[in-house]
C-alpha positions in Angstrom: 98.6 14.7 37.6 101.8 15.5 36.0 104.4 13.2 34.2 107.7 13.8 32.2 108.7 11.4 29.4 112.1 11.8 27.8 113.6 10.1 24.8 116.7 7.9 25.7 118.4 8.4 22.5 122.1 9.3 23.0 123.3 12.9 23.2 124.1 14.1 19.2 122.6 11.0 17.7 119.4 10.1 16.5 119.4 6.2 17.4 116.9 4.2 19.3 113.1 5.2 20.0 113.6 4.3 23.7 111.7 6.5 26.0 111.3 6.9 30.1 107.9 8.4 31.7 108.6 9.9 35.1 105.3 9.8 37.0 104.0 12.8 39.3 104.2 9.8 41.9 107.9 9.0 41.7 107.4 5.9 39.2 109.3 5.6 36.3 108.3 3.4 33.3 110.0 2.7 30.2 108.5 2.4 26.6 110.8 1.3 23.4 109.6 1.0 19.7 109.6 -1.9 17.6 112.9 -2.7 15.4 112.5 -1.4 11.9 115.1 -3.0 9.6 114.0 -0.9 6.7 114.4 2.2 8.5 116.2 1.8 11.9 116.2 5.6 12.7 112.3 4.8 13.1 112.9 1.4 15.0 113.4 1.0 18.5 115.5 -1.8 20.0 112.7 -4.1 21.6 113.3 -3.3 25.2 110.5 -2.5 27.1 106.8 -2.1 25.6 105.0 0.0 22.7 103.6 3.5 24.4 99.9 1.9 23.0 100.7 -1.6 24.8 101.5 1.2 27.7 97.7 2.8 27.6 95.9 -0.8 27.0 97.9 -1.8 30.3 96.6 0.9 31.8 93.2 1.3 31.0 93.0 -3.0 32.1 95.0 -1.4 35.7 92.0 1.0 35.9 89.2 -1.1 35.6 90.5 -4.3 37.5 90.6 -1.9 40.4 87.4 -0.4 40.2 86.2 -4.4 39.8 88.3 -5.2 42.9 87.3 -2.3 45.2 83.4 -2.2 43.8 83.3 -6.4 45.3 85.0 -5.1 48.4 83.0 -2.8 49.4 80.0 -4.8 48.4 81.8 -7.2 50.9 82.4 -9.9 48.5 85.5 -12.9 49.2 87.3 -11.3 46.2 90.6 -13.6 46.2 92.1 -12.8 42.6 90.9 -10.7 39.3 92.6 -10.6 36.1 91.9 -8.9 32.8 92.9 -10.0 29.2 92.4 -6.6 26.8 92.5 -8.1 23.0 92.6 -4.6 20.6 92.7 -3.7 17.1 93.7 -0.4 16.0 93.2 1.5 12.6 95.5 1.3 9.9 96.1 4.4 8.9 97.4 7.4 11.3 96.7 8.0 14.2 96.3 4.3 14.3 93.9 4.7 17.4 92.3 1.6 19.1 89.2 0.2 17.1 87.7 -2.6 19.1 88.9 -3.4 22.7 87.5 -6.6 24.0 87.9 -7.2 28.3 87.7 -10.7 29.9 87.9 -10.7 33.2 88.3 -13.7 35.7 87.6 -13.2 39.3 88.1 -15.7 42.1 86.8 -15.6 45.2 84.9 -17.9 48.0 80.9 -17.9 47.1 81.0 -14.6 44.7 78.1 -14.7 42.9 78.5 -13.7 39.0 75.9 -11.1 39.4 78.1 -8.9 41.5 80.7 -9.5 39.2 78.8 -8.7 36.3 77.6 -5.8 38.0 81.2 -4.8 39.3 82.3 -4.8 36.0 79.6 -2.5 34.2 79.7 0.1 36.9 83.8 0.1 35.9 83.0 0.1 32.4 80.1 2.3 32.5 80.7 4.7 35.4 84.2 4.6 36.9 86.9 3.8 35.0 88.2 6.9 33.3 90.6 5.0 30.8 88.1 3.0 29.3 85.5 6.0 29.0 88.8 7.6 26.9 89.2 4.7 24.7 85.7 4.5 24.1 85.5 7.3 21.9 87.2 5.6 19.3 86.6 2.1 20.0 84.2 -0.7 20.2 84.6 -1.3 23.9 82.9 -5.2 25.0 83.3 -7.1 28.3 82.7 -10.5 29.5 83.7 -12.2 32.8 84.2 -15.5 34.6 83.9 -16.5 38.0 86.2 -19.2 39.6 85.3 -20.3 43.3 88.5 -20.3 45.3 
């Protein structure tokens, strides 16, 4: 896996803290700082989201799938899943995330909450590779609901 992040800043000056990730797939994402008023040569302009909102996307991207493809193949009605990740981080550097909290909602036509529950352990405890990453630092919890289609 391979990816190539380059500041945006302009040629000869140092403004902005905007950045773009080119993927080893061909995607391309963009990350921006916050504004700092006190020091804007630190600040970003607000464009696009923090790198760390970036890896909590991504670790929820990792284990909705393995939720979505562990009911498929267990040939569950899966019709929707989300996942709301609620973090804290540390406040002093590195800043790393702390607690990381996971509420999923899955819909589908007669899915019972066991497989759910079980879909979303084996992610947690066996698949997802982003979550076993943040969980060296963090608190990592989970709860779930199930909503019949």
């Amino acid at each position: 896996m391979e990816c190539t992040v380059s500041w945006t800043g302009a040629a000869g000056t140092r403004s902005g803290m905007g950045f773009v990730a080119e993927t080893g797939s061909g995607h391309v994402l963009v990350m921006d700082g916050a504004p700092d008023a006190a020091k804007p040569e630190h600040g970003g302009q607000n464009l696009a989201p923090r790198p760390m909102e970036t890896v909590l996307a991504g670790t929820g991207g990792c284990t909705a799938y393995d939720v979505v493809l562990i009911l498929r193949r267990g040939r569950h009605d899966i019709r929707g899943c989300s996942v709301k990740l609620s973090a804290e981080r540390a406040a002093a550097d590195p800043k790393v995330f702390t607690r990381i909290h996971m509420h999923f909602t899955v819909t589908g036509k007669g899915l019972p909450a066991s497989a759910v529950e079980r879909a979303v352990a084996l992610s947690h405890e066996k698949y997802c590779s982003a979550s076993a990453m943040l969980a060296k630092t963090a608190e990592m919890t989970t709860s779930y609901e199930v909503l019949e289609a």
